[in-house]
C-alpha positions as CSV (number, residue, x, y, z in Angstrom):
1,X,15.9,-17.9,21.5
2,X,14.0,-17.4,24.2
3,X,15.1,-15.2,27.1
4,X,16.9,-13.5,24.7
5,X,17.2,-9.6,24.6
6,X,15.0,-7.3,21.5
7,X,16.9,-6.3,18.5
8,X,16.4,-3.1,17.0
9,X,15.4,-3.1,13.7
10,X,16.9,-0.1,12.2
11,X,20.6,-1.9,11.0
12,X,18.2,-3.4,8.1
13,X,16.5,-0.5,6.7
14,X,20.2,2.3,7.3
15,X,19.5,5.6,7.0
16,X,21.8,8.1,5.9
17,X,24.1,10.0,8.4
18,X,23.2,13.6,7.9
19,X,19.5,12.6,8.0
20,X,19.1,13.8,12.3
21,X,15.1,14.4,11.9
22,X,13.9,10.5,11.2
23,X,11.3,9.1,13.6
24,X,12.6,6.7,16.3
25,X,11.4,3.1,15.2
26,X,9.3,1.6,17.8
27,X,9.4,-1.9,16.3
28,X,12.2,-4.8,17.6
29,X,12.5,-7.9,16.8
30,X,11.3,-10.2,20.1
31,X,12.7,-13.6,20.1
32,X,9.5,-15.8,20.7
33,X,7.1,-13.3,19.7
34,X,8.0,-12.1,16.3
35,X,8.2,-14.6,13.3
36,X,11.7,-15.7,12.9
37,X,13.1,-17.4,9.9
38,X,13.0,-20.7,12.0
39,X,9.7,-20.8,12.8
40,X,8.8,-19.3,9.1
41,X,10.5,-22.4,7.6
42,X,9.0,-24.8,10.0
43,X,5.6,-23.4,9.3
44,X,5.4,-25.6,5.6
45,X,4.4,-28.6,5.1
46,X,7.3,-30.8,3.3
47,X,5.5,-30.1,-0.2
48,X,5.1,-26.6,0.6
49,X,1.9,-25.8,2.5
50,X,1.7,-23.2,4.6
51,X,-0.1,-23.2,7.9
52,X,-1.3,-19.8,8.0
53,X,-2.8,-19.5,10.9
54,X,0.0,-20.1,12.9
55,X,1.5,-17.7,10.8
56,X,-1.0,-14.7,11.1
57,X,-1.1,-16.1,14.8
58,X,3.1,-15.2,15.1
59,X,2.8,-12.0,12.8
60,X,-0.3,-10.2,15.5
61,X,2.3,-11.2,18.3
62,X,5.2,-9.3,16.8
63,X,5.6,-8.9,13.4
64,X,8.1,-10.2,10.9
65,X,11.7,-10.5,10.9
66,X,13.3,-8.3,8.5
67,X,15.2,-10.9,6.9
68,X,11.8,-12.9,5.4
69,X,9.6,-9.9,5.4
70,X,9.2,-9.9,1.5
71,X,7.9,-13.2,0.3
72,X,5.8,-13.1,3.5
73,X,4.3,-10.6,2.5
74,X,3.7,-12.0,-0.5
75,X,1.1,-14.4,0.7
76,X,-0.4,-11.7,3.1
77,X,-0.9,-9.4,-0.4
78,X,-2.6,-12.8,-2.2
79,X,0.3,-13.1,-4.8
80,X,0.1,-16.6,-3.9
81,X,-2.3,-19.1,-2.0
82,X,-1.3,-20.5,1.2
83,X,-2.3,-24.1,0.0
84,X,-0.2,-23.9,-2.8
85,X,2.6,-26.3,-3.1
86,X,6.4,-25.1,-3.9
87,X,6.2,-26.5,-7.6
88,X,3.0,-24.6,-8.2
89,X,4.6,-21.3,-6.7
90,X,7.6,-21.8,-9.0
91,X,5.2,-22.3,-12.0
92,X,3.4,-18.9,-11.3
93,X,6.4,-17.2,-10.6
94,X,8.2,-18.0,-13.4
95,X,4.8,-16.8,-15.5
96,X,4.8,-13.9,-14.1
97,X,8.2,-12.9,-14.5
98,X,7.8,-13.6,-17.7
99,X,5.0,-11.6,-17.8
100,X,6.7,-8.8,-16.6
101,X,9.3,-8.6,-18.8
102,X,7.1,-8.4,-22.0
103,X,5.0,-5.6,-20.2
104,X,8.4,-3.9,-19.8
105,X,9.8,-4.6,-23.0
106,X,6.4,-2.9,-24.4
107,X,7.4,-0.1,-22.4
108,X,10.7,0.1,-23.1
109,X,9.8,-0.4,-27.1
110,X,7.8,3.6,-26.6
111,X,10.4,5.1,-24.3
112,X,13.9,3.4,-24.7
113,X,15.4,5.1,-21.2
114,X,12.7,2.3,-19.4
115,X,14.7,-0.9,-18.4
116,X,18.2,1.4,-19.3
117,X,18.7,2.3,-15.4
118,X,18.3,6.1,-16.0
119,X,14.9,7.5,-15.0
120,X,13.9,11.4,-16.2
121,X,12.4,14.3,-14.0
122,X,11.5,16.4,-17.2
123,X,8.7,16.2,-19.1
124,X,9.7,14.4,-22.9
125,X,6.4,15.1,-25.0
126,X,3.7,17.9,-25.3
127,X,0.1,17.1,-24.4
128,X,-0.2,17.5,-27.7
129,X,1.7,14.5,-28.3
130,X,5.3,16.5,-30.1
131,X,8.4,15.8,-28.7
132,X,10.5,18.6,-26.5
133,X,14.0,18.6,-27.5
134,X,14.4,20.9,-24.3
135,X,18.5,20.0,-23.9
136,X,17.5,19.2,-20.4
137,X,15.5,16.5,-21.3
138,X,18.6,15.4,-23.6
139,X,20.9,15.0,-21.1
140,X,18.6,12.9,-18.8
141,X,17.2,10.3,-21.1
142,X,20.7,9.9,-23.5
143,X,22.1,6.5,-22.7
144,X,25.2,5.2,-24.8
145,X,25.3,8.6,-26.2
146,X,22.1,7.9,-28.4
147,X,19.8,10.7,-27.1
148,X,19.5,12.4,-30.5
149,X,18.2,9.1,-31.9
150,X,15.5,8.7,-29.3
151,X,14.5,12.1,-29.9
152,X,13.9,11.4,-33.5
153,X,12.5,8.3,-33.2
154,X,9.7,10.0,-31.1
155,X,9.5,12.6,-33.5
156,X,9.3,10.3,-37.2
157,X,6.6,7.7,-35.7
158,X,2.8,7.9,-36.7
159,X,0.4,10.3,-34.6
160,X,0.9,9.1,-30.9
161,X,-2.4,7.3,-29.6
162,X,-3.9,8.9,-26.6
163,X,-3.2,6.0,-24.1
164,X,0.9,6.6,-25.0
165,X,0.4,10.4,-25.1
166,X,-1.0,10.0,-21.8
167,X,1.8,7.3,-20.2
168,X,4.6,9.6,-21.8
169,X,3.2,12.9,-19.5
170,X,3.5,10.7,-17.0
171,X,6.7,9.9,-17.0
172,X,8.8,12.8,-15.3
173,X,6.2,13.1,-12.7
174,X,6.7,9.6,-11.7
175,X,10.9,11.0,-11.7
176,X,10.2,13.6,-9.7
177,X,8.5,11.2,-6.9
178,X,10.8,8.9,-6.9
179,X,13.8,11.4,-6.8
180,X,11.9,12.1,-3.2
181,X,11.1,9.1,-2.3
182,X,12.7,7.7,1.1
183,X,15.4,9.7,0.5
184,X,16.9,9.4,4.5
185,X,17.8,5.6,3.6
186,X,21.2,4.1,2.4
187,X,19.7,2.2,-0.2
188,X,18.2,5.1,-2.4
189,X,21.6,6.5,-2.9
190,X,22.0,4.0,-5.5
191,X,21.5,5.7,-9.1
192,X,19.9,1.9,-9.9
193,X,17.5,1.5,-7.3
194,X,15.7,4.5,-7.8
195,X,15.4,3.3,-11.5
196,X,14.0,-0.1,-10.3
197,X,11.7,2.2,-8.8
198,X,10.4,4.0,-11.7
199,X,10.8,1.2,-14.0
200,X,7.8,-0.7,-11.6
201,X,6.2,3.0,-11.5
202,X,6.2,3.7,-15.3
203,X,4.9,-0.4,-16.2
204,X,2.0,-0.2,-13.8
205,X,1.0,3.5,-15.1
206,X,1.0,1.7,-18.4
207,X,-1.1,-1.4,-18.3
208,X,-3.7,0.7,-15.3
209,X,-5.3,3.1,-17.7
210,X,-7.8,3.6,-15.3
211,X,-5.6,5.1,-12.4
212,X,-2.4,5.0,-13.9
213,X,0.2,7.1,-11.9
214,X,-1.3,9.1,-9.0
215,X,1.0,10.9,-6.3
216,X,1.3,8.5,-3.4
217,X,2.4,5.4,-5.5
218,X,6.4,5.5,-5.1
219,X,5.3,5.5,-1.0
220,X,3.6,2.8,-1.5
221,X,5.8,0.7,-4.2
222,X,9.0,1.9,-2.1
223,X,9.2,-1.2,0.2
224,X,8.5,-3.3,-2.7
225,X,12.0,-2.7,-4.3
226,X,14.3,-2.8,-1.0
227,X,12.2,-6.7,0.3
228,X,12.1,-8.6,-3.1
229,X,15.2,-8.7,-4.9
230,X,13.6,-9.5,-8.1
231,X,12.2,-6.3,-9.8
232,X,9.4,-8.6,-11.0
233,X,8.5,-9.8,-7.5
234,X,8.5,-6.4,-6.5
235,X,6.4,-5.6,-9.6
236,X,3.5,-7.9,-8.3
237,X,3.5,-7.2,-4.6
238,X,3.1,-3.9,-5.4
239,X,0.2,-4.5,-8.2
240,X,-1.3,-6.7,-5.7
241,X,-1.1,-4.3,-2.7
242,X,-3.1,-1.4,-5.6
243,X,-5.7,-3.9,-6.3
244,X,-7.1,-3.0,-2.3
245,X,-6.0,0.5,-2.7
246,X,-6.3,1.1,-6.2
247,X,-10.4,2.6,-5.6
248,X,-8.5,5.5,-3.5
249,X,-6.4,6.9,-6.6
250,X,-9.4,6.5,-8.9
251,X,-10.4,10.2,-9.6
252,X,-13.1,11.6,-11.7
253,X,-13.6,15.4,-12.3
254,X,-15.5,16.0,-9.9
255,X,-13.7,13.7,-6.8
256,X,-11.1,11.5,-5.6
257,X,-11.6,8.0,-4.9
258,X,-10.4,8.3,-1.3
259,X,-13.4,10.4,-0.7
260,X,-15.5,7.4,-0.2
261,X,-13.0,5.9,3.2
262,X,-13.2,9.4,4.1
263,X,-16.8,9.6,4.2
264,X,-16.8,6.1,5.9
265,X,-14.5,7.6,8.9
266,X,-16.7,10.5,9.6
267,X,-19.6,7.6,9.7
268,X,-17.0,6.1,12.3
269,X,-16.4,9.1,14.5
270,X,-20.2,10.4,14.0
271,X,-20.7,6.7,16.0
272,X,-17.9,6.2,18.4
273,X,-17.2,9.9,19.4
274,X,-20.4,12.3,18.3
275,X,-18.9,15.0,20.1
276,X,-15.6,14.9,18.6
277,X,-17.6,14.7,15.0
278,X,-19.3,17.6,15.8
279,X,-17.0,19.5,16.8
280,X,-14.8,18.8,13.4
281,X,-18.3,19.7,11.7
282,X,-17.9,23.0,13.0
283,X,-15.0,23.7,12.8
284,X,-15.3,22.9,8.9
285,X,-13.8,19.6,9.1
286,X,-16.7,17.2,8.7
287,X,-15.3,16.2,5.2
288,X,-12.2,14.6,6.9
289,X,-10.0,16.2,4.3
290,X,-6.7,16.1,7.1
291,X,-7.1,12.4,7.2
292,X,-6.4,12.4,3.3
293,X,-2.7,11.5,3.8
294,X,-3.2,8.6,6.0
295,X,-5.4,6.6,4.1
296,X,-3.8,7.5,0.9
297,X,-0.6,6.0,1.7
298,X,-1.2,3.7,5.1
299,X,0.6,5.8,7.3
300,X,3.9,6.4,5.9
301,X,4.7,9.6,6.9
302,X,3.3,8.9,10.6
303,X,5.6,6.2,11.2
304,X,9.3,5.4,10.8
305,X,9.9,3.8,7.7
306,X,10.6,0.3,9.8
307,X,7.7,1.0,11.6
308,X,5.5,1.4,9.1
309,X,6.5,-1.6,7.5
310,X,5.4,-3.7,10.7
311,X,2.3,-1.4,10.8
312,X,1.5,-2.4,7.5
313,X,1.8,-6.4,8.2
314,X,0.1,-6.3,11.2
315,X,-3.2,-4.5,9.2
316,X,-2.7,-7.2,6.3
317,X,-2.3,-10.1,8.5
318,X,-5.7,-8.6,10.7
319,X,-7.5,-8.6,7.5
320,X,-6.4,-11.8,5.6
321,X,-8.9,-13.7,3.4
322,X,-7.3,-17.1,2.2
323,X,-10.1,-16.6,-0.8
324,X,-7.8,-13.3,-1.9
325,X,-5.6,-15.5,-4.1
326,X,-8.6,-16.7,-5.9
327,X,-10.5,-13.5,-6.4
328,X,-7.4,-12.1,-8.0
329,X,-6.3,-14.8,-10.2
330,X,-10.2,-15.5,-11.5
331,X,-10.7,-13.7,-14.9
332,X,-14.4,-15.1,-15.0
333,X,-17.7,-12.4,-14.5
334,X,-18.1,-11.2,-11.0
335,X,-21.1,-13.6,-10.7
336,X,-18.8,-16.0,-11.6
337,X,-16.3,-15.0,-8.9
338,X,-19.0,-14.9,-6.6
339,X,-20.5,-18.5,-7.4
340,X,-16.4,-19.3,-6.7
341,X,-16.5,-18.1,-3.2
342,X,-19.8,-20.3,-2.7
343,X,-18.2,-23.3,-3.3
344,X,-14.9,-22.8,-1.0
345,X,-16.2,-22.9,1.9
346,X,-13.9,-20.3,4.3
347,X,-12.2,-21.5,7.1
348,X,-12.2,-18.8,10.0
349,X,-8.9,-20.8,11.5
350,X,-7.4,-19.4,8.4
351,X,-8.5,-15.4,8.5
352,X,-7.0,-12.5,9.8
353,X,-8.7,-11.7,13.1
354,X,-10.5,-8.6,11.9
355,X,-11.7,-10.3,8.4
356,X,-13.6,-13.3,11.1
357,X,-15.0,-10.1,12.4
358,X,-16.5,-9.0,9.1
359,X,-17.4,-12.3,8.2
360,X,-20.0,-11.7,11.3
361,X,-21.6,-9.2,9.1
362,X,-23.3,-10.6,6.1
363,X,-23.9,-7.0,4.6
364,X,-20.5,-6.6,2.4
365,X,-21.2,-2.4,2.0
366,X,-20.3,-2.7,5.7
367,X,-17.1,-4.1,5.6
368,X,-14.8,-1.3,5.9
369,X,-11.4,-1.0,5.5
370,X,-9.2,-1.3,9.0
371,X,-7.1,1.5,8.0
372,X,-10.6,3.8,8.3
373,X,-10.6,2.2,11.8
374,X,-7.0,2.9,12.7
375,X,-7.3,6.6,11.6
376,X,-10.1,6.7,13.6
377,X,-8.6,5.1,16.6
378,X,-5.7,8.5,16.4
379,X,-8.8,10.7,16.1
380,X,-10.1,9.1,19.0
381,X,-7.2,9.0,21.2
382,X,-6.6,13.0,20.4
383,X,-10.3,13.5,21.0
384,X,-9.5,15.5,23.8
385,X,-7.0,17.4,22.7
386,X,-8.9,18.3,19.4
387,X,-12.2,19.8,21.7
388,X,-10.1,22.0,23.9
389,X,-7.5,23.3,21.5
390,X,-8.5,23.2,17.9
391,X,-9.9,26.8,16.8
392,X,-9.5,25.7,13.5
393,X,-8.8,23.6,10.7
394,X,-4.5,24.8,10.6
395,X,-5.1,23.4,14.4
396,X,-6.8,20.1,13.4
397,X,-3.7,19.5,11.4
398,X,-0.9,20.7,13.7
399,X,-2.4,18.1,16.5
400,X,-2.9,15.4,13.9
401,X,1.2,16.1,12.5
402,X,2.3,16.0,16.4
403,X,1.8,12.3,16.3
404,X,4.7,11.4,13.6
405,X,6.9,9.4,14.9
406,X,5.1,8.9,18.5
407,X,2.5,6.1,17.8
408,X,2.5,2.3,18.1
409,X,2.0,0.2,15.3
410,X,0.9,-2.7,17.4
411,X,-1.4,-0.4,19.9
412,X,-2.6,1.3,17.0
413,X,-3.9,-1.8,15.7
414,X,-5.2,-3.2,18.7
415,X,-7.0,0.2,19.2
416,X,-8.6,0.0,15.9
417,X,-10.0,-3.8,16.5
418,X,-11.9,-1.9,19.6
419,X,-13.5,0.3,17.6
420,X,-14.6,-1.9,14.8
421,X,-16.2,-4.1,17.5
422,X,-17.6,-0.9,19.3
423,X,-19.0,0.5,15.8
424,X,-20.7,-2.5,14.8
425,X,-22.5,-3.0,17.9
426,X,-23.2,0.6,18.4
427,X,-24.5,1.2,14.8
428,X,-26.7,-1.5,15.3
429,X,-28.8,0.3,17.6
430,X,-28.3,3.9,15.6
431,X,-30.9,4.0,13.0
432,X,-29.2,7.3,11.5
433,X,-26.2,4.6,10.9
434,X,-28.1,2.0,9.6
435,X,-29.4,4.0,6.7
436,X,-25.9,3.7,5.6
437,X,-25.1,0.5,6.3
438,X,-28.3,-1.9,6.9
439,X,-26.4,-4.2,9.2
440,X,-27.2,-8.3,9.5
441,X,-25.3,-10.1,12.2
C-alpha cells in the first residue's frame, strides 16, 4: 500500500549462511512503484489481455515483485503475446510441454541418467565415440543400481552419429557448470534442482546443433529453474531468452560470436568518449576483450543475484517488441516474416521505451543491443578512473571487477538510455560512424 516502507528482496532468493562474500542487493520492493501481484492481476482484461504498457510502464518504475517474476517474464521473453487470451495461453502451454517432454524423452532414450535426477561431472564417451567405463563415471550415472547396463547399452549400439557423439562430450561439462552454478543460494543445495538444471542444459545442447552448450549457459538458464516451477516453463523461457543471445555463443574457428557486440561497444565509446577509446587502444584494449563477461552473461557476476534479476527485467521491458511473439512462433522464410511485420502495424504505446527509440531509426544494422549501451554506460562512468590509473590491461580489469556488487540496476539503465540517445545523434554527424552504420532518422 502506499506509504508503506521497502521490502528487501533477499528472503526470496536465501543464500547460504557460510556464504559472507555475496554482493549487497540494491533492489526492494516499493509499494506503488514496483509491480505487485494486485496491480499484475488487475492489468488483464476478463478474457485474458494484457495491457502491456501499463505493465512495462510499472516494471521501468520498479521492477517486479518476486512472487510473479516468472510468468512475467514470460511475456517480456515473447513466450507468449500480450493479446493472447487465457484459453489460447493454455493451448500453447500445454503444446509445449508436451513438446518438451518428447525432446527429453529423446534425450533420455541416448543417455538414461537424463530425466533420472542424477546429473554427471565426468566425461562418459571418447571423441571417438567408445564408451569409458572409468568406475568414476559408474558411480555417477548408476541409478537403481543399473550402471553396468547403461554402460553396455552404449557399448552394443551401432556406430554413434556425430550429432550424439557430440551431445554426449557435452554432457559432464554441462555437470561441471552446473555443480558451480549459484552455489551461495539455498535452493541449489537440493541434489534435484541442480538436475532440473542440467536436464534443461543437456535438452537445449541437443536440439541447438549450432551452439549447443557453451560456458555461460547454466548463468543464464539458472533463474529459469528457481521462477517457473514447471521444468518445461523453465525450458522455454530460457530457449526464448538464447534466441536474442544465442548469436554471442555462436563460434567459428576463427571467433566468437560476442565479438561482433564487442566491436559494436568500441564503436560506442570511439563516439561518446574518444579519449577513453583511445586510451584502451593503447593500452591494447581496443578489442574490448574485458567487457567479454558482461555481455556474455548480462551482468551476472556484477550484480547480486536479486539484482541482476531486476537488471535483467528492466533491459527486457526497455526493449520489448509486442511483434517478438510472432517472429518466434513464424516458421515461414524470413521474407515471409518480414511481409508479417508489414501487415501488423506496431503500436509505440506497446514498446519498451528503448525499442520506440530504435524504431526512430529505419536502418536495422543500427539497432544495437542495450546491454552494449549499459556496458558502455560503466566504461563511461569509470572514464576517469581508467585515464589516470590504468597502466595496463591487469588494470583495466581490476577497475572494471571493483564495480561488483556497487552498481544500480535502475541507474544503470537509465545511464545506458542517455547514451543510446547521445550516440545516435552524435553518430549522425560523425562520418567515420556512419560508414558503419548509415543512419536514417
Amino acid at each position: 500500500m502506499w506509504g508503506a516502507p521497502a521490502e528487501p528482496a533477499d528472503s526470496y532468493y536465501e543464500v547460504r549462511p557460510e556464504c559472507t562474500d555475496v554482493p549487497n542487493t540494491k533492489f526492494k520492493i516499493r509499494p506503488g512503484k514496483t509491480l505487485s501481484v494486485r496491480r499484475w492481476k488487475a492489468a488483464f482484461s476478463p478474457d485474458g489481455r494484457l495491457d502491456i504498457a501499463k505493465t512495462l510502464d510499472r516494471i521501468h518504475r520498479g521492477g517486479i515483485h518476486p512472487t510473479i517474476r516468472g510468468e512475467v517474464w514470460e511475456f517480456l521473453l515473447g513466450c507468449f503475446d500480450a493479446d493472447s487470451t487465457y484459453e489460447e495461453r493454455d493451448q500453447i502451454r500445454q503444446q509445449r510441454r508436451e513438446q518438451y517432454a518428447k525432446m527429453k524423452s529423446d534425450c533420455r532414450e541416448i543417455f538414461p541418467v537424463v530425466g533420472s535426477g542424477k546429473y554427471i561431472t565426468a566425461p562418459v564417451i571418447t571423441e571417438d565415440g567408445q564408451p569409458i567405463s572409468d568406475p568414476l563415471v559408474l558411480a555417477e550415472t548408476s541409478q537403481d543400481d543399473n550402471t553396468i547396463e547403461i554402460v553396455k547399452e552404449l557399448t552394443s549400439r551401432d556406430p554413434l552419429d556425430n550429432k550424439v557423439i557430440q551431445w554426449l562430450l557435452t554432457l559432464h561439462q554441462i555437470g561441471l557448470d552446473v555443480r558451480r552454478t549459484d552455489r551461495t543460494l539455498v535452493f541449489y543445495e537440493k541434489e534435484e534442482n541442480l538436475a532440473k538444471l542440467w536436464d534443461i542444459l543437456s535438452v537445449y545442447a541437443w536440439i541447438d546443433t549450432d551452439v549447443g552448450y557453451c560456458q555461460g549457459n547454466s548463468d543464464l538458464c539458472s533463474p529459469m529453474i528457481m521462477l517457473l516451477e514447471d521444468e518445461a516453463d523453465a525450458f522455454w523461457c530460457f530457449e526464448r531468452l538464447m534466441r536474442r543471445l544465442r548469436g554471442n555463443f555462436r563460434c567459428t574457428d576463427s571467433s566468437v560470436g560476442v565479438e561482433t557486440q564487442l566491436c559494436s561497444l568500441a564503436t560506442v565509446t570511439q563516439v561518446i568518449d574518444p579519449k577513453l577509446h583511445q586510451h584502451l587502444e593503447t593500452l591494447g584494449g581496443g578489442d574490448y576483450l574485458f567487457a567479454f563477461r558482461m555481455l556474455m552473461v548480462l551482468f551476472r557476476r556484477e550484480f547480486s543475484f536479486c539484482d541482476s534479476l531486476y537488471l535483467w527485467e528492466m533491459m527486457w521491458a526497455l526493449e520489448y517488441d509486442p511483434d517478438l511473439f510472432y517472429q518466434y512462433e513464424d516458421s515461414g522464410s524470413d521474407m515471409e516474416k518480414t511481409e508479417g511485420a508489414k501487415v501488423r502495424q506496431k503500436s509505440t504505446r506497446k514498446c519498451g521505451k528503448y525499442e520506440r527509440e530504435n524504431m526512430k531509426v529505419k536502418n536495422p544494422e543500427a539497432h544495437l543491443p542495450i546491454s552494449v549501451f549499459l556496458v558502455a554506460s560503466v566504461l563511461k562512468d569509470k572514464s576517469s578512473t581508467l585515464l589516470q590509473e590504468a597502466r595496463g590491461l591487469d588494470d583495466v580489469v581490476q577497475i572494471l571487477n571493483d564495480i561488483t556488487g556497487n552498481l544500480d540496476a535502475k541507474k544503470a539503465c537509465i545511464g545506458a538510455m542517455k547514451l543510446h540517445k547521445k550516440y545516435l545523434k552524435k553518430a549522425q554527424a560523425t562520418p567515420s560512424t556512419q560508414k558503419l552504420f548509415p543512419f536514417t532518422l
